[in-house]
N, C-alpha and C positions, 0 to 999 in steps of 0.2 A: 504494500500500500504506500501510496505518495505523500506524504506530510507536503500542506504548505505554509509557510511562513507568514502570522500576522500579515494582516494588510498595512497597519502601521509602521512595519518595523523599518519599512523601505524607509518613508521619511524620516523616520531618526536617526538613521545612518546617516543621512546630509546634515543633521546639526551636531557641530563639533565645534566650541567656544572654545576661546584658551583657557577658561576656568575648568573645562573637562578632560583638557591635555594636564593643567596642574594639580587638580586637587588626587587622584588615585594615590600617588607615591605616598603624601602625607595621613592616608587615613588605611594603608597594607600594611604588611608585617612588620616592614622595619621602622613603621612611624615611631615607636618609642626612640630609637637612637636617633631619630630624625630631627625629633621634637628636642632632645635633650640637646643636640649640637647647637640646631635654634635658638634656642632659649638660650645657651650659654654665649653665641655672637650677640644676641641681641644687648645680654647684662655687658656685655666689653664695651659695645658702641653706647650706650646708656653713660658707663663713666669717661666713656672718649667727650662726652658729652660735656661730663660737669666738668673734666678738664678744659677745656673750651672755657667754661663760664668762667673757673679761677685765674687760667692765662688772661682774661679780659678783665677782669679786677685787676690781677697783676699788673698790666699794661698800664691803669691810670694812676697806680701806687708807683711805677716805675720811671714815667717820664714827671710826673708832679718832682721828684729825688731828684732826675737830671735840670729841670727847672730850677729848682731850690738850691740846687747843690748840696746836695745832704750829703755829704761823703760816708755818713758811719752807717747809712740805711744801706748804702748801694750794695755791698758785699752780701748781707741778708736778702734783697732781694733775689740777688743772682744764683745762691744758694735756694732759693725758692723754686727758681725758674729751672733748675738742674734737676729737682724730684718731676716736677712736673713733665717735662721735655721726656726723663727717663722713665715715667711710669707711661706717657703717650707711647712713645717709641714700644716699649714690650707688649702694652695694648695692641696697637698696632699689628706688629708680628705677628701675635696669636691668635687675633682676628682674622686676618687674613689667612693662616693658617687652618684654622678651623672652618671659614668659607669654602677654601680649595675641598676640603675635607669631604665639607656635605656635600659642596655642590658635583664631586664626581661621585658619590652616591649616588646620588638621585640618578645620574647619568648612568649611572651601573644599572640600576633599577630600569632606569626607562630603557634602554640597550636590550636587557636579555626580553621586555613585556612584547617592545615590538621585535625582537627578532621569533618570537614565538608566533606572532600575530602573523608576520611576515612567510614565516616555513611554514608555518602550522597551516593545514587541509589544505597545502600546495595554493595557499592566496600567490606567492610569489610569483607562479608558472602564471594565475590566470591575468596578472597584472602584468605583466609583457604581452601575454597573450593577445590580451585583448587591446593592449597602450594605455592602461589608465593614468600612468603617473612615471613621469621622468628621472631616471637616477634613484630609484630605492635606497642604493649603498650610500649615498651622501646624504638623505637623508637621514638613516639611520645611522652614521659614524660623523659628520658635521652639525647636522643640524639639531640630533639631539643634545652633543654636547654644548652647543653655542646656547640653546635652549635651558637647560638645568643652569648654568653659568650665568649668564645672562638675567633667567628672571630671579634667579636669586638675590646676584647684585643690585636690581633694580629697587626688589622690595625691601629690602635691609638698607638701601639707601636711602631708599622714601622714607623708610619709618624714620631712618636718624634724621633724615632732614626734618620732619615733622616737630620731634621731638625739641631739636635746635632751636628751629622757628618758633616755637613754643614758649621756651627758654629766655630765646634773646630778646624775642618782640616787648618780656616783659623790664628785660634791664634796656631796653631803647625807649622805651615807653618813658621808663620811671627818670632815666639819665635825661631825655632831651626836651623832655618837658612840652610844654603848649607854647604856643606861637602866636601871637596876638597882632594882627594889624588893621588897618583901616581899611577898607572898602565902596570908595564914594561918599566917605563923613559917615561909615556905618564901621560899628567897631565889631570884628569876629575875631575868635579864639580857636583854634584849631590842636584838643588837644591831641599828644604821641603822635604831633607832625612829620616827625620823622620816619616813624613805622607807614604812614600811610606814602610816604614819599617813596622808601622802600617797595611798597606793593603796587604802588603803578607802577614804577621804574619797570620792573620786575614783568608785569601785565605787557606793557606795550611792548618790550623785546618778547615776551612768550607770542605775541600775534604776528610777529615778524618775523620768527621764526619758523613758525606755523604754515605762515603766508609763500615763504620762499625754499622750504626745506618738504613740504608737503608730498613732491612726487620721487624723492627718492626711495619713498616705501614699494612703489610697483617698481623701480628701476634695479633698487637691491636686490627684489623678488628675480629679475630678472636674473642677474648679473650671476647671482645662485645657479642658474639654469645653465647659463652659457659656459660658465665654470666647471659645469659639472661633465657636458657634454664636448669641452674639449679634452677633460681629462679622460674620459671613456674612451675617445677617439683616438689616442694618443696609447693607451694601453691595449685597445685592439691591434695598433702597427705591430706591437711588441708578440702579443700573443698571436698572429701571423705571419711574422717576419720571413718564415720561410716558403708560405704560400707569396707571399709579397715579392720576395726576392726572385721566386722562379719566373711569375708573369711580368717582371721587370715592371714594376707599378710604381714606383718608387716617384715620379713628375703628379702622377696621378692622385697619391697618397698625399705628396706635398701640396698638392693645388686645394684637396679638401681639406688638411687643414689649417693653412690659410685661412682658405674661409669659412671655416668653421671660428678661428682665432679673429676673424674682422667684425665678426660678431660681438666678441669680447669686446671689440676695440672702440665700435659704435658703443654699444651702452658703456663702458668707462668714458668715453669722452662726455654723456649725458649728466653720469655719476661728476665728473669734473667740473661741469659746467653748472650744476647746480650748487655742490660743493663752493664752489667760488663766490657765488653768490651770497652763502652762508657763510660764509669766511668773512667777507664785508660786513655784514650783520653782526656777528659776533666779535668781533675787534672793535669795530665802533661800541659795540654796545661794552665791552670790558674797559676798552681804554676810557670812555663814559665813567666806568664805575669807580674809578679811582681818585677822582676829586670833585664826583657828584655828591657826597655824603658832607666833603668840608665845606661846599657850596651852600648847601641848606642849612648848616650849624653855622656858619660865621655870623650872619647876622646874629644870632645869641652870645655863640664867643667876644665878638666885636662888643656886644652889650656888658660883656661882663657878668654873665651870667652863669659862665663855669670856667675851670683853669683850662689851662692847653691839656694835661693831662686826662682830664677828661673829656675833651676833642677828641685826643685820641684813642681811648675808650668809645666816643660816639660812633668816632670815623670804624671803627672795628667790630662795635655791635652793628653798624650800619651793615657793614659787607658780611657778616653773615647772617645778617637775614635777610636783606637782597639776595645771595646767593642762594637761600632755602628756598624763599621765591621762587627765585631763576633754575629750580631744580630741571624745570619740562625743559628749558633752554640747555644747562650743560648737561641734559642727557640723552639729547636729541637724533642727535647721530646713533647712540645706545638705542633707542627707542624706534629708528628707524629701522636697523637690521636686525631686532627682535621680533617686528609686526610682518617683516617678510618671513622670519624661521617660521612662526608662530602658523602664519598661512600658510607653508607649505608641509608643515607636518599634519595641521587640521587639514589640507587635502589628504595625506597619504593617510592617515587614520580613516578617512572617511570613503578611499578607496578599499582600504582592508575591511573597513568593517562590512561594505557593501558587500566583496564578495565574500564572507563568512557566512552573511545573510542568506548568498543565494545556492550555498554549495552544503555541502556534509552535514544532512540532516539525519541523524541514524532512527530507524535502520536505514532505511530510503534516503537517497541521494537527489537533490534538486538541481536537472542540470538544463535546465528552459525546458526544449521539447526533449530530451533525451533524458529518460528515468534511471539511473542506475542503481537494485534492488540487493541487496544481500540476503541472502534467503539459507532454509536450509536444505536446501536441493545438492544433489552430488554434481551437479552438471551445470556448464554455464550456456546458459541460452540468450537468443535477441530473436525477439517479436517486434514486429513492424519496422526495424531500424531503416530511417531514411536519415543521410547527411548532408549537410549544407555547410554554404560558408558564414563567416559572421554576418555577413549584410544580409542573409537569409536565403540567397542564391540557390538553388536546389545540387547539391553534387554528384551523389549518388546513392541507389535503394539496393540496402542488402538485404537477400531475403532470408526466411528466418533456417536460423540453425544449429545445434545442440552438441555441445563440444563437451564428449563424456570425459572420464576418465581415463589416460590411456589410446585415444583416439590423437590422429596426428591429421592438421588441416595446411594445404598448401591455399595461401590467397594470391591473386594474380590477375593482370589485367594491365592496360595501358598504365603508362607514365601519366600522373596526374588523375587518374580517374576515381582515387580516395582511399589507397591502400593504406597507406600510412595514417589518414585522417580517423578509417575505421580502428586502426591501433588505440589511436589516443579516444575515441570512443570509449572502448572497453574499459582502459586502463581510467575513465574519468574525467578525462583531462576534455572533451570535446564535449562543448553543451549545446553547441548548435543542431538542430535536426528535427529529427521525430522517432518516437518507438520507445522500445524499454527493453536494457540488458536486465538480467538475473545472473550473480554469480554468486558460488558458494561462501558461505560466510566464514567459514573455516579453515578454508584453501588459503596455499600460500600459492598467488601469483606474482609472476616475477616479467618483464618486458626488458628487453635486451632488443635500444635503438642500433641503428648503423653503424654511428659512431658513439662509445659508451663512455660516458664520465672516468676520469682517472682523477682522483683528487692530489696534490702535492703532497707529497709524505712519504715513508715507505712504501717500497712496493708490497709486502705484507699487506698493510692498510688499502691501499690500492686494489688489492686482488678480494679482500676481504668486505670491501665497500657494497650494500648499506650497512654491514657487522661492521662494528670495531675490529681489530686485527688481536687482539686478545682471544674472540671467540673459538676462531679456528686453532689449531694445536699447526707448527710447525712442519711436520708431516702430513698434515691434511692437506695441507698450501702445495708441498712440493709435489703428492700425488696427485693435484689437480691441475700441476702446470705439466708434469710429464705426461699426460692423457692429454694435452691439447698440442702437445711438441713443444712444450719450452724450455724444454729438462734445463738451459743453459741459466735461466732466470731462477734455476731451484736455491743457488746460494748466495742470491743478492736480497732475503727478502728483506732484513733490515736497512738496507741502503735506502737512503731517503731522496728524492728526487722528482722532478716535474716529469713524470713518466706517459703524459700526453706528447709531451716534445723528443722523447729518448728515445719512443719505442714506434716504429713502423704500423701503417693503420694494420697491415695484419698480424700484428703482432698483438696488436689495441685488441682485435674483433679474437683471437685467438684467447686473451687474456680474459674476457667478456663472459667465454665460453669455458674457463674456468672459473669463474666465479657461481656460473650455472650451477657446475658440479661441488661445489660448496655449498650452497645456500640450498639447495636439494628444491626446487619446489613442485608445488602439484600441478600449474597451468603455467605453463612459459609462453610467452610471443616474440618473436624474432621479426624484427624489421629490418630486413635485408641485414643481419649479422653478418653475415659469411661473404658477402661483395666484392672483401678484397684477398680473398683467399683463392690459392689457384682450387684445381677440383680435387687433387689427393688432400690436400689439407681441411676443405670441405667436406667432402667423406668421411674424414678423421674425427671432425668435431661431430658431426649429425650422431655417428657411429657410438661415439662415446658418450654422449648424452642418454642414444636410448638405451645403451647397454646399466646404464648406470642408474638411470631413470623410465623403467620401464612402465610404471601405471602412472606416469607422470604425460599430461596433453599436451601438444605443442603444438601451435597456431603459428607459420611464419608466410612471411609475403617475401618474395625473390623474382626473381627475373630468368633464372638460369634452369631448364629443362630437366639438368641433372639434380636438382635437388628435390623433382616431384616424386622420384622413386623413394626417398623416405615419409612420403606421406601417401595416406591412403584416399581423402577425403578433397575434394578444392573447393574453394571458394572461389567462384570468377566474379571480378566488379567491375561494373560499367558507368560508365558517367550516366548522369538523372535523366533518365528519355526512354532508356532505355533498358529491358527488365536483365536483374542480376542473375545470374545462373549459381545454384550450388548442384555439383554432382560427387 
């Protein structure tokens, strides 16, 4: 039976705020050490705080002395200034330390959830598959970490600033007192003139900033992308270099990425040019900030209404709390390339979660018009299966057929007319079409493409791949490579190496075909496995699978005549028009 999935559930796969990328980490398992690292930045930035408020008392105890010339204070003060300075400084350190701390937690945290989200019920295959989202890998090895970093520093920055501005607003308030002047023969008093002078300052550069810094949020978005895909492009040459070298492609290669890189080079020059802009904004507005604050206090100081020393205590509470103010402004840039990570991971979350949504519903499998059923049948059957392309194109109708135990199926038919589409059919991987497989729930099926995965590492691990290389016993490896002709590969298995590059494709498709004989299973499918074998070494592998695996079924699609004599059964497929033959 086919489960389907809420009608709702589609739409809430497309809502993914960044409050729902943050809040998981803080309320899962490791929230207690989470909370406890928190709370303990938060109590450091709290006394970075009141150090702040005594260095600014200090400050108008310190120049009133230089004023005065009090010679016998000076020494006490600067003895002052040296706890202070050294208790900031170890603050400091350990702050920051324990930021780094959490914030690659959290990035540890987020790292394995979505590499689970990502591998788990093959979301990865159908998101190439299908194209939903650019660069998985950067997202998940950049942008997560830019993300955990990033909004950490933001919101531990906002609190201190909050807190600051809290703090100082009230000794700028109390220090610079009310301001009283005329107004057309009307007398106003304007009091904590200064706080409020701070908060417009503060206002009209955050609208400027706003106003002229505003499109580098889609432009970073970009910059992310093109980044991403000349680095892909760049590691393809690598990881082809020999297919590359024989078609002498090398002008070829160069010329795409070029332009692949002029891409980059348009949006940096955007990045530049609005940059620039903001660069003007922000220098005016700092260079501003440095004797806007004595501007507004002279009139007072002129009056006589406080010493120089506590000018410069104005001038000091002044700029830190314009600066708290001006938090949106110096974080802006920060704020820019967080709300691009932010959108590109709420895309990539909301493409995984979609196809989680629409795939591995057990027992029944949802794959559009393609049902794939786990049942407890000994036999793997397909009723009605018709396949198509993703745009819905019709490609081709296989008609129905019952792959027992032990039964051997050759499939065959033109080049392109869906042999390998009906592979990935069975295997799950193809949701486009119509009809319903049934396979047994108990079976261990196994699919052996053309060309088979060798992952980096030992050859052991290699051969032993989806196992760990621990599973098999050493012996097992080496009888499985001498039954496919490798005997020479028997005493390299710990050698570690990129053995998609080392080893010959029939050496690949040889390797494949021991790995069969490892993993022992009940239903295998070959897709063109053996293509690059001459026929004695094809004989050899067919030969050795059935002797080895005799009630075990084997479903393969080939081109070569000689290999219909180890199956009993065919599949012939024809492109959509035209009816499929089984005989």
């Amino acid at each position: 039976m086919t489960t389907t999935p809420p009608g709702n559930t589609e739409q809430n796969a497309d809502k993914v705020s960044a409050w729902s990328l943050i809040k998981p980490y803080w309320v899962s398992e490791e929230r207690g050490i989470a909370w406890l690292l928190l709370i303990a930045i938060i109590a450091i930035n709290m006394t970075v705080v009141y150090i702040n408020v005594r260095l600014n008392t200090w400050s108008a105890d310190f120049y009133n002395t230089l004023q005065a010339k009090r010679v016998a204070e000076f020494p006490r003060l600067l003895m002052i200034f040296a706890v202070l300075a050294f208790a900031y400084i170890l603050l400091a350190v350990y702050g920051r330390y324990l930021r780094q701390m959490l914030g690659f937690r959290w990035r540890q945290w987020l790292t394995h959830r979505y590499l689970e989200q990502w591998l788990g019920d093959k979301a990865f295959y159908r998101i190439e598959r299908d194209r939903l989202a650019d660069n998985p890998d950067q997202r998940i090895s950049d942008d997560l970490q830019s993300f955990a970093t990033t909004t950490l520093s933001l919101s531990l920055d906002l609190l201190s600033t909050l807190v600051t501005l809290v703090t100082f607003i009230t000794i700028l308030w109390t220090l610079a007192g009310a301001l009283s002047f005329s107004l057309f023969g009307t007398p106003l008093t304007i009091p904590g003139y200064m706080v409020w002078a701070a908060a417009l300052y503060a206002v009209l550069g955050s609208l400027l900033i706003q106003r002229f810094g505003h499109p580098l949020v889609s432009i970073n978005y970009q910059a992310q992308k093109v980044e991403a895909n000349f680095r892909f492009g760049l590691i393809r040459i690598r990881e082809n270099a020999e297919q590359i070298a024989f078609y002498d492609g090398i002008a070829t290669e160069n010329t795409n990425a070029r332009g692949i890189f002029e891409t980059i080079r348009q949006n940096y020059w955007q990045i530049m040019k609005y940059t620039r802009r903001m660069t003007f904004v922000l220098s005016f507005y700092g260079q501003i900030a440095i004797i806007f604050p004595i501007m507004v206090a002279a009139p007072r100081y002129f009056a006589g209404a406080f010493t120089f020393g506590v000018l410069m205590q104005i001038s000091s509470a002044f700029g830190t709390v314009s600066d708290s103010f001006s938090w949106f402004i110096n974080s802006y840039s920060t704020l820019v390339e967080w709300r691009a990570t932010v959108n590109r991971l709420r895309e990539f979350k909301r493409v995984m979660r979609s196809t989680h949504i629409k795939e591995a519903i057990s027992p029944a499998t949802v794959h559009g018009g393609i049902n794939l059923h786990y049942t407890d049948t000994k036999a793997l059957t397909t009723t009605g299966l018709k396949l198509a392309l993703p745009n819905g194109t019709p490609l081709a109708n296989v008609s129905d057929v019952v792959v027992k135990p032990g039964s051997r199926w050759l499939v065959q038919g033109p080049s392109g007319s869906g042999k390998s589409t009906l592979m990935r059919a069975l295997a799950g991987l193809w949701p486009f079409g119509d009809g319903t497989i049934d396979a047994p729930v108990d079976a261990k099926l196994m699919f052996i493409p053309q060309q088979s995965y060798l992952p980096i590492g030992t050859l052991k691990a290699a051969l032993s791949y989806p196992s760990t290389g621990e599973v098999f016993s050493d012996e097992a490896c080496r009888e499985a490579l001498r039954a496919c002709n490798l005997n020479a590969y028997g005493t390299r298995l710990e050698e570690s190496g990129h053995w998609a590059k080392m080893m010959s494709p029939g050496e690949q498709q040889r390797l494949a075909a021991a790995r069969v004989l490892l993993q022992k299973p009940d239903f295998m499918f070959l897709d063109e496995a053996t293509s690059a074998l001459d026929a004695e070494n094809e004989m050899l592998i067919y030969t050795a699978i059935i002797d080895a695996l005799p009630n075990a079924a084997i479903v393969s699609v080939a081109h070569r005549e000689s290999v219909s004599g180890f199956h009993e059964n065919r599949i012939e497929i024809e492109r959509a028009g035209a009816e499929s033959l089984v005989v």
